[in-house]
Every structure is written in C-alpha cells, then in structure tokens.
C-alpha positions as CSV (number, residue, x, y, z in Angstrom):
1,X,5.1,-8.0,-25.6
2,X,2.9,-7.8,-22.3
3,X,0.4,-9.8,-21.5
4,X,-3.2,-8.7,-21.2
5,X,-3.8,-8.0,-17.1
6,X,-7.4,-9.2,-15.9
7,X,-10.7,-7.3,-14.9
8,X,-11.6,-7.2,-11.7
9,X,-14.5,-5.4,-10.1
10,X,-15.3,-4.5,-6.9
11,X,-18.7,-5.0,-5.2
12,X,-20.7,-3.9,-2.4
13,X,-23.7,-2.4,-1.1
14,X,-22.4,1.1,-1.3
15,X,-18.9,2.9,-2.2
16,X,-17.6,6.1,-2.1
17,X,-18.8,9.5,-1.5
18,X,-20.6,7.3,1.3
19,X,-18.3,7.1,4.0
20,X,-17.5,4.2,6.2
21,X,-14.7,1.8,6.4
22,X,-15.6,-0.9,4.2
23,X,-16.1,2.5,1.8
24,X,-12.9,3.2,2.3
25,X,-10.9,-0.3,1.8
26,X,-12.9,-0.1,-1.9
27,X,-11.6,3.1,-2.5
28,X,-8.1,1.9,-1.9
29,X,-8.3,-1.2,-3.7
30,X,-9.2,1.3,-6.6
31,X,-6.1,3.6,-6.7
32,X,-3.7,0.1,-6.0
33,X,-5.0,-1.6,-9.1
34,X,-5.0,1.6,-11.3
35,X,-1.4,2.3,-10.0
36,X,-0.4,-1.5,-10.8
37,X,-2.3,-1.1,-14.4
38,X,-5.3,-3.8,-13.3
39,X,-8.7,-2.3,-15.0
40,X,-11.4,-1.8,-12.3
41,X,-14.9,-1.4,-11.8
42,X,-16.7,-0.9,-8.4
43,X,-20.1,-2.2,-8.2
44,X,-22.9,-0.6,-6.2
45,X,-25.9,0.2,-5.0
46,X,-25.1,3.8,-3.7
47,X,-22.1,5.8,-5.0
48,X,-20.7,8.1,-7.8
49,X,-18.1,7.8,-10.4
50,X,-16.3,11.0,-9.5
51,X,-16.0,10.0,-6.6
52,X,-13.7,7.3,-7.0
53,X,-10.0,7.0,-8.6
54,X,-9.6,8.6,-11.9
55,X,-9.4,5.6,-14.1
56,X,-12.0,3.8,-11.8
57,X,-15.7,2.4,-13.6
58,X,-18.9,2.4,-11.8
59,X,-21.5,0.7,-12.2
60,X,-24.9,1.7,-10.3
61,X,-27.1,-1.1,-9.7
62,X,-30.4,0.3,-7.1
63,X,-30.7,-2.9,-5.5
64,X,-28.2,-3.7,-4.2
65,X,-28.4,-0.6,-1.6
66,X,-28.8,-2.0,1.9
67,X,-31.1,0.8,2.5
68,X,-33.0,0.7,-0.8
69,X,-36.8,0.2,0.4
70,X,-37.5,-2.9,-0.9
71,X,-34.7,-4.5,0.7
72,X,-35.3,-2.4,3.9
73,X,-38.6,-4.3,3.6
74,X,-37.5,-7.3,3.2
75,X,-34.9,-7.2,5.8
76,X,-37.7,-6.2,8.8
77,X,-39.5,-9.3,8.1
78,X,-36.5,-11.5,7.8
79,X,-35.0,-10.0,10.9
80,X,-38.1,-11.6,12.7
81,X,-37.4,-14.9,11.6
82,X,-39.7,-15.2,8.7
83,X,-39.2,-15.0,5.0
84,X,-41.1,-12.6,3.1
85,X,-42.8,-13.4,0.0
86,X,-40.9,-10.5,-1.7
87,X,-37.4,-12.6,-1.1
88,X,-37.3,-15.0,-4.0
89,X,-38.8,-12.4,-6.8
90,X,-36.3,-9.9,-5.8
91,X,-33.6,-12.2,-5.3
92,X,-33.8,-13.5,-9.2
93,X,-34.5,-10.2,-10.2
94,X,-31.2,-9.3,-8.5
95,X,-30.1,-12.2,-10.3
96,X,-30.9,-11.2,-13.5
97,X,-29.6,-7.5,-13.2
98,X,-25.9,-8.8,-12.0
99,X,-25.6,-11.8,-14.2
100,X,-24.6,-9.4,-17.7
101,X,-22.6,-7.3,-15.6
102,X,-20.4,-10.0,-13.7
103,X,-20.0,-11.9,-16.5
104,X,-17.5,-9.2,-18.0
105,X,-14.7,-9.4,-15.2
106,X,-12.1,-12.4,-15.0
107,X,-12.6,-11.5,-10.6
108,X,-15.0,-10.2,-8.5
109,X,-14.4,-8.9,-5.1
110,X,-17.3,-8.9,-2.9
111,X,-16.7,-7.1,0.2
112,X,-19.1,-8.0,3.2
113,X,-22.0,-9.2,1.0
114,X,-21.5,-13.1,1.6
115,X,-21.4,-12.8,5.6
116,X,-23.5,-9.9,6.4
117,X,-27.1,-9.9,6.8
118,X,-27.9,-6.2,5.5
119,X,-29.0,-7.4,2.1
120,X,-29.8,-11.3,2.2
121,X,-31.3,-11.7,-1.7
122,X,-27.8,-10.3,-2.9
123,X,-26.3,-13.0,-1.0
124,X,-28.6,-15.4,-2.3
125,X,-28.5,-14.0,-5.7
126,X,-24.4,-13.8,-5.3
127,X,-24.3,-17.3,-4.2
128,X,-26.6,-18.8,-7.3
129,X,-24.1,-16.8,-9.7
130,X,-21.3,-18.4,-8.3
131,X,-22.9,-21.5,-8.5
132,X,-23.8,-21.1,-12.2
133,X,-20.3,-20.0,-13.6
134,X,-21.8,-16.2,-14.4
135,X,-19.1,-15.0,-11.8
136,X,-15.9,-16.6,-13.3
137,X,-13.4,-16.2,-9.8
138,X,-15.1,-14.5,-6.8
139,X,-13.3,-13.2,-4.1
140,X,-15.5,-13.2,-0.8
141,X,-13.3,-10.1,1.2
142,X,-15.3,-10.6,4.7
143,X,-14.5,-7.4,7.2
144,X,-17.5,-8.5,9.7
145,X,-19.9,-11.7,10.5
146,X,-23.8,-10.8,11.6
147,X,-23.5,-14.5,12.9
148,X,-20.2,-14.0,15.5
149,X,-21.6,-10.1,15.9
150,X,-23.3,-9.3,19.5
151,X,-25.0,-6.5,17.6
152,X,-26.6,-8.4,14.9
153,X,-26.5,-12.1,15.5
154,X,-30.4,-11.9,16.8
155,X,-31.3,-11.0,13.3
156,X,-30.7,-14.5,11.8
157,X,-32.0,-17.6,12.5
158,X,-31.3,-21.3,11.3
159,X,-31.9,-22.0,8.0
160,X,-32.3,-20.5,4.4
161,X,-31.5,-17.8,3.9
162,X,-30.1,-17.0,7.2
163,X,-27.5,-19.9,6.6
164,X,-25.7,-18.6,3.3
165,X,-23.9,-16.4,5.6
166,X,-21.8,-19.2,7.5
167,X,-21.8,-21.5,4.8
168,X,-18.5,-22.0,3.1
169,X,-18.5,-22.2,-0.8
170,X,-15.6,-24.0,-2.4
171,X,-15.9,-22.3,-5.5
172,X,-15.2,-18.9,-3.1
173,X,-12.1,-17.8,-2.0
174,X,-12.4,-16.4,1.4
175,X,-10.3,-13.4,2.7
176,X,-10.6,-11.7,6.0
177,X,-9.0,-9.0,7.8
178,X,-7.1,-10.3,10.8
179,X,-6.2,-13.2,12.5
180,X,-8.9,-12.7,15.3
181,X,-11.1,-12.3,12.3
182,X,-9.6,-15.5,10.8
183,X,-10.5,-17.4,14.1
184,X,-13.8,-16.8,14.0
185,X,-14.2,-17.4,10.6
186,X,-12.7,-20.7,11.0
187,X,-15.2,-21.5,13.8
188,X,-18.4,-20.1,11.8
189,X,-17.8,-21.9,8.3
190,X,-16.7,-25.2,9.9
191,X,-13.6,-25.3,7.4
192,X,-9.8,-25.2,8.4
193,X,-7.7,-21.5,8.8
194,X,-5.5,-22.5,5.2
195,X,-9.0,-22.5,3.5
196,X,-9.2,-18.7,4.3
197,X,-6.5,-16.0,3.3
198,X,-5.6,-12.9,6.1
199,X,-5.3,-9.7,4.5
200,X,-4.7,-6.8,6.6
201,X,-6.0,-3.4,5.6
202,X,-3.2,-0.9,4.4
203,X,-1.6,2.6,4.8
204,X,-1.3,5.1,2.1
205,X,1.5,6.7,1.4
206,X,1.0,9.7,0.1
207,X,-1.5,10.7,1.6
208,X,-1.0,10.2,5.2
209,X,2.9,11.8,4.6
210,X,1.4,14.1,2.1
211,X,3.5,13.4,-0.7
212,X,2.9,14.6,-4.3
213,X,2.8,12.3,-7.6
214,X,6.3,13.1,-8.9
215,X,7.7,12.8,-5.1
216,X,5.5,9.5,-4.8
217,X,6.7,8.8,-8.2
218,X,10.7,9.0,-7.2
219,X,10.5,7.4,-4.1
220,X,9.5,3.9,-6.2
221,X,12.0,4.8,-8.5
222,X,14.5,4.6,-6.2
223,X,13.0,1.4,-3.9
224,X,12.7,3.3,-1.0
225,X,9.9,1.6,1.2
226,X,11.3,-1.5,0.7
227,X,14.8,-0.7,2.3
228,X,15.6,-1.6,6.2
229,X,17.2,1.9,6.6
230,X,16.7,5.3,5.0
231,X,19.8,8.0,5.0
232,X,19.1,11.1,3.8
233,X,22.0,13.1,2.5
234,X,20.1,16.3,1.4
235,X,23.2,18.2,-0.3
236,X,25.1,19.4,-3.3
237,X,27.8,17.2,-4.7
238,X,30.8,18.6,-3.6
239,X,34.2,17.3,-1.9
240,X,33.8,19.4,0.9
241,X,30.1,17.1,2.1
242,X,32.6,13.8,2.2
243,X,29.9,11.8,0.4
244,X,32.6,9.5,0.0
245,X,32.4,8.2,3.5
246,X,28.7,8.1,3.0
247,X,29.2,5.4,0.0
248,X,31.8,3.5,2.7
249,X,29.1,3.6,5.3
250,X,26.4,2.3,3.2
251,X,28.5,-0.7,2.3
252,X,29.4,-1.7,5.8
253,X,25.7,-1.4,6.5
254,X,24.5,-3.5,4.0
255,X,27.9,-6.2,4.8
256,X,26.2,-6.3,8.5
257,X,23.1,-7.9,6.7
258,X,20.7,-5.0,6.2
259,X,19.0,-3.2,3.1
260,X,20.0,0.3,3.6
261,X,19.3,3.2,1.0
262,X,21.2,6.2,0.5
263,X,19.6,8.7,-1.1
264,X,21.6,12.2,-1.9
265,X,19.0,14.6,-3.1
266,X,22.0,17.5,-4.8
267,X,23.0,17.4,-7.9
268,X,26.6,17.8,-9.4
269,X,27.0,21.2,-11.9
270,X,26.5,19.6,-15.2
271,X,28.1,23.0,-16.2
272,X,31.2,22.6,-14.4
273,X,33.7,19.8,-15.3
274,X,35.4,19.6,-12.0
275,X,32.1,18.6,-10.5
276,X,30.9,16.2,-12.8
277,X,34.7,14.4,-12.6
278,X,33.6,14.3,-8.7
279,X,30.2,13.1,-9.4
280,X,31.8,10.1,-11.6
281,X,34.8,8.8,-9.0
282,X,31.2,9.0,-7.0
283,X,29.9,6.7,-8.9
284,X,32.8,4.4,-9.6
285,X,33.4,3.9,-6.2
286,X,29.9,2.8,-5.8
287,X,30.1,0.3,-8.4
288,X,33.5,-0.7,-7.0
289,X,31.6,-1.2,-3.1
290,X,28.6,-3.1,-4.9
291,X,26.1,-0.5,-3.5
292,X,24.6,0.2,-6.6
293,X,20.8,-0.9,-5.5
294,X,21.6,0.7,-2.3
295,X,23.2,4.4,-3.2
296,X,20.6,6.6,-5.2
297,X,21.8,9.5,-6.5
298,X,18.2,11.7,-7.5
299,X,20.2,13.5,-10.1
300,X,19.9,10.2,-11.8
301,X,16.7,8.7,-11.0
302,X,14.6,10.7,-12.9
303,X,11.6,9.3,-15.4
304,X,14.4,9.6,-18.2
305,X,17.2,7.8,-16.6
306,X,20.0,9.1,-19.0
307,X,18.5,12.6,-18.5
308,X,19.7,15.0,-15.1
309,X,17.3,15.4,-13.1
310,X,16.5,17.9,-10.4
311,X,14.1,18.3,-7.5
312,X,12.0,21.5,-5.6
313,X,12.4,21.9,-2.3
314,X,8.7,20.4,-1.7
315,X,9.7,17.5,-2.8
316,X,13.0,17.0,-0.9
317,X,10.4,17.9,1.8
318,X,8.8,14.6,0.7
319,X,12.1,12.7,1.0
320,X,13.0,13.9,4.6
321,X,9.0,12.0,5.5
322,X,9.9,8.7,4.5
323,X,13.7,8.6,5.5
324,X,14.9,7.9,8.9
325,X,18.3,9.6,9.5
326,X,19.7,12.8,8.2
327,X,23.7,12.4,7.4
328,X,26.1,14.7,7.1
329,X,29.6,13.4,7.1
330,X,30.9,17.2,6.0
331,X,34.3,18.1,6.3
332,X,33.4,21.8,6.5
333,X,29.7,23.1,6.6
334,X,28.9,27.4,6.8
335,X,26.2,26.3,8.9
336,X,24.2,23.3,7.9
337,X,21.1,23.9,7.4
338,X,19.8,20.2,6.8
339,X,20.0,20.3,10.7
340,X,17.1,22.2,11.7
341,X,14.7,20.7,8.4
342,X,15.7,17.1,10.1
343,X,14.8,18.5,13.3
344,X,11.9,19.6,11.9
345,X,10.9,16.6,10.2
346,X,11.4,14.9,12.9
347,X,14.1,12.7,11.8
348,X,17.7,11.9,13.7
349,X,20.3,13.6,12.6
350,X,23.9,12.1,12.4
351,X,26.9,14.5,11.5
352,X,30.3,15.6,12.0
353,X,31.4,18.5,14.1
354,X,32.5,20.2,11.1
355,X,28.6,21.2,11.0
356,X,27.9,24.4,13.2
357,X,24.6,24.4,13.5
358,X,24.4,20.3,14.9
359,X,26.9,21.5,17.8
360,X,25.3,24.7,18.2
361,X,21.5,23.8,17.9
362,X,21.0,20.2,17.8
363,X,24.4,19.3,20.3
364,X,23.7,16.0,22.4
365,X,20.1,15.3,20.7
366,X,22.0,14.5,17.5
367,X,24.7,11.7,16.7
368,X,28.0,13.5,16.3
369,X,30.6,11.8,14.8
370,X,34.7,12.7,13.6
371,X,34.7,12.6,9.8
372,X,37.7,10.3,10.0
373,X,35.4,8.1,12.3
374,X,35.9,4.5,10.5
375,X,32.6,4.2,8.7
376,X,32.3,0.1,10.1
377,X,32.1,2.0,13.3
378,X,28.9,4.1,12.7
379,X,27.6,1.1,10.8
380,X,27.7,-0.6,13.8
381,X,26.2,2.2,16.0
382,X,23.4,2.7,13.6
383,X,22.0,-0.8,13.2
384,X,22.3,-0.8,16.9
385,X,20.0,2.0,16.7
386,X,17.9,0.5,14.2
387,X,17.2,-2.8,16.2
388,X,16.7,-1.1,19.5
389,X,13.9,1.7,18.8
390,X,10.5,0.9,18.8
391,X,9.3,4.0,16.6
392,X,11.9,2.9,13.6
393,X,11.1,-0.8,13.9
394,X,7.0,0.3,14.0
395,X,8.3,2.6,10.8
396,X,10.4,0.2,9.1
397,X,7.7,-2.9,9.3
398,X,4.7,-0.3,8.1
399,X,6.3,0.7,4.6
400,X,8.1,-2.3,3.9
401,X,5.0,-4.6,5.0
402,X,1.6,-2.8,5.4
403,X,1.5,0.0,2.7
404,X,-1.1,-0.8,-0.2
405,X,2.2,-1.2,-2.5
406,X,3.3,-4.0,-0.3
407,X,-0.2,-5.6,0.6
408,X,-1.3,-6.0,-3.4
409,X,1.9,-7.2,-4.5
410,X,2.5,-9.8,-1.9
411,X,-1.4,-11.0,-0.9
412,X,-4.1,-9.4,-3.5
413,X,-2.4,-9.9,-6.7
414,X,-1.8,-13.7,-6.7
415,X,-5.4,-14.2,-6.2
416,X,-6.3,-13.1,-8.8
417,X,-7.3,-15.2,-11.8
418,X,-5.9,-14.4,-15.3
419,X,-7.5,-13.0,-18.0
420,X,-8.9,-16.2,-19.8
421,X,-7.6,-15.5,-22.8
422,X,-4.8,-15.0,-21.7
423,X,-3.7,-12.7,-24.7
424,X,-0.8,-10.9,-25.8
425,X,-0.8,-7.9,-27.2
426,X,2.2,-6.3,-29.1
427,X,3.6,-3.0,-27.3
C-alpha cells in the first residue's frame, strides 16, 4: 500500500533551454522530484518540454515571459513610477489563464516571481490566487529582491504594485537561498527570520563526477554519500587481499564514533567453492563485528539483492570519484595496480608493503602500513586524517549535506503539502 505523493509545479518566467541560474535551480528541482517519484510540472512563459527531465510536464503560458511585449510595455511605464492602464486588464487576464492550471497541483513553487519586479501583473495576479484559495500551498522560493538590489531598486516606487514585492503573505511560505539572503529578507518583509526557510542551492552528483545511472544507481544502494568516510577496496575476493583486516578496521572506525563505508568492488568465483567458503566467513565475520550497514560488498548490492552482481571497469571508475581512500591491506600483490588508478583519481592510497607498485611508485605520498599493523591503530591514524584535512572535510560536508539527494530530503520535501486526498492506492 503507498500513499498517493502530491503534485507540485514549478513556476517562473522562463525555464530551460533558457539559460540562467534561476533556469538552472528549476531544472534540478525537476530531476530530484522525478528521482524521489513526486509528479512535476514546470510552468512558463519561455521554455520547452524536451528540454527538461524526462518525466517533467510543461506548461507554456506567453505571458508570463518577462520579455513578452506587452509586459515589456508595461514594465517601461511602471519603471517610471506610474501605472499603466494596461496593468489591471492584463493582470486578470493573467489571472484567468493560471487559475485552471494552478488549481491542479497540491504545491506551487514560484521562483522569483513574488520579489522581483520583471513581471509585476504576475505578481499581482499570483498574489490574488493565493488569496482566493485557486493556489492550494504556494511556495514563494526568492533567489533575489529588486527592492534590496543596487541594480534595480530605482525601478519601484511606494505603493501598489510596487509593494507586493516586500510585502509578506501569511498564506506564503517563504524560502530563500542563504543566510545573507535571509537577512535581508527579514529586514524587507518586516517579519522575524523563523517565518522564512534557508535553502541552499545543491550539487549534482552525477553529473559534476560524471557518473552513469547504474553507477549513480549503486552508490544509493549502498548509502554512500551519507557515510563520514569512504574506503575503497577495488579487488577480487581472495585470502591473499587480507580483506579480513579491512572488516577489523572498519569496525574500529565506526567504535571511534564515525560512519565509515567499506565498499569492495571484486567479486568471489561463484564457480569455485573455495572462494565462495571465503566470501561467507567474509560475511560472518561482518555480522559478528556489527558492520553490516558499514561493509558493502558490490557482488551483493545489485538491483536483485539475492542475485550476483558484477560491475565494468567504468563504473568502478565511478566508485574511485566518490570514495576517499584506496585500501589495500594485501598480504602479497604482483603489482597492484589499484595504486596508480587511486593516484589517478586522485584519491589517498593506504596499503601494505606487500604492494610493489605503492613502494615503487607511490612510496612516501601514500600511507604504508604492516599487514599485521593492529587495525585500531590505522583507525586511529585515519580519523586523524579525516578531521585534520580541509579538502576531505569540504568533501565529506558536500555529499552528506549539500547534494540535491540531501537538500530535498531534509529541507524541500517537508514543505510540501499532501495530496488532499490523501489516497491510497493498492501496489
């Protein structure tokens, strides 16, 4: 039984193949909810369907354009201080084009509109909707004020309808971007900081490490960008790779007060029953540590969990992005490759001297350790690590705090109103 998630839809005066920022925190917002399951609709004046998320609705409404000429009219006069005959026909008839439209979605995000001048009868229009019930929960998501702006705040003048845009409406909820943003808000609308919500923009994953669905795919699976510490142990399952002392390592990591994740990319030989008796003391031992959140083995975190499941080179590629150390606690290595890919990733690499290639290549820019090193004692060394460099603690705070993922489950998604219905629908 799931419950029925509500609509939301997304408006502003333009969205994507136009390019800007605001453009760009829409398009976002489209690919979050469709990844989360929310149905959306984006709104506006300029913009094309293709253009957005597959999954994503469109709805083309002329007038709403900032820079459709009757509005381009209408803004020269106002931007003079006078209001132009035009305003009030063209604000009802804005009026009447939204109110069918907006009446369909349980929330409606309106980015910019209700604190920028660039199309004041959409304000107005947006405001008497509001005010008449037509927009059931709006959202008011306010990147930039015309009346705090040095640019623009000699374009409006006391009074309607320069006013709507620093007048707080307590059927809105307000979000803004910052909390220098949030100040200024606070100082415009004349209403207290807990009366407006701070919602940073956000990082995207996959595409700024380049990372493919299925790789974007397993690294949810496996709760990656929400762990403290990333160790990536990109070999086969044998005895000779000591993934044992990985497991131990793990443990006294996550005993110091961390969330570290282990994730071994090889898989056992399903074919061979030697290796699939190591592969299970493997995983006996990790139940008998309590690491079972924390180890992942990707030979068992595929979309079939009771099915093996293997991975391309590309995508351990993808893997060695979003982790933070290499490990290799080997007790013998040919050469050990994994060395030079971490170094090329760009990735620390921690190993034991039983690794040629991290005495011969990487020597005293990588962590080398004795395999019979007690693991508490790496544990130690590596949280050290972890607490005292800026990059991993800029890393760490990004994809655990600042990644769409993270944004939308923690600040978007509770503002959002339910579906009024509030229906449930067998699976």
């Amino acid at each position: 039984m799931i419950k029925k998630k509500p609509t939301t839809a997304l408006l502003h005066y333009s969205a994507p193949p136009v390019i800007g920022g605001v453009e760009g925190v829409i398009q976002a917002h489209c690919q979050i909810f469709l990844q989360k399951g929310y149905p959306v609709t984006v709104i506006a004046g300029r913009g094309e369907k293709d253009a957005l998320p597959p999954g994503a609705d469109f709805t083309r409404i002329a007038e709403l354009d900032s820079q459709h000429p009757d509005v381009l009219n209408i803004s020269k006069v106002l931007e003079q201080g006078q209001i132009p005959q035009a305003f009030e026909p063209f604000t009802r008839s804005l009026v009447d084009s939204l109110a069918p439209v907006v009446r369909k979605f349980d929330n409606l995000i309106v980015h910019n509109v209700f604190t920028k001048h660039f199309n004041l009868p959409l304000t107005s229009a947006l405001s008497r909707l509001v005010t008449s019930g037509d927009i059931r929960h709006c959202i008011a998501w306010c990147h930039d004020f015309t009346w705090t702006s040095p640019n623009s705040r000699s374009k409006v003048f006391e009074g309607y309808p320069w006013d709507l845009l620093r007048t707080y409406d307590p059927q809105v909820q307000y979000v803004t971007i910052s909390q220098e943003r949030l100040a200024s808000m606070t100082e415009m609308l004349g209403q207290p900081a807990e009366k407006i919500k701070v919602i940073y923009n956000g990082v995207d994953v996959r595409l700024l490490l380049g990372i493919s669905d299925d790789g974007y795919e397993l690294i949810q699976r496996m709760d990656i960008l929400a762990a403290d510490l990333v160790l990536l142990m990109p070999v086969r399952v044998t005895q000779a790779k000591n993934i044992e002392f990985a497991l131990r390592l793990t443990a006294e990591l996550k005993a110091l007060g961390i969330s570290p994740r282990l994730i071994h990319t090889g898989p056992p030989d399903p074919h061979d029953e030697k290796s699939m008796t190591y592969f299970e003391t493997l995983r006996q031992l990790r139940r008998q540590l309590g690491i079972e959140k924390e180890l992942r083995f990707v030979f068992e975190s595929g979309p079939k969990p009771d099915e093996p499941y293997w991975i391309d080179l590309e995508t351990v590629g993808e893997l060695y992005r979003v982790a933070d150390i290499m490990l290799m606690p080997s007790h013998r290595e040919g050469f050990g490759m994994p060395v030079l890919e971490a170094g090329l990733a760009g990735i620390p690499v921690a190993a034991t001297a039983n690794v040629p290639a991290v005495v011969e290549i990487a020597g005293s820019d990588a962590v080398i350790f004795d395999a019979s090193l007690d693991p508490a004692v790496l544990a130690g060394s590596l949280l050290n690590w972890m607490e005292n460099n800026h990059e991993q603690r800029m890393r760490r705070r990004m994809r655990q705090q600042y990644t769409w993922q993270a944004l939308f489950e923690r600040d978007i998604q509770p503002l959002l109103k339910p579906n009024p219905d509030d229906a449930i629908h067998s699976t």
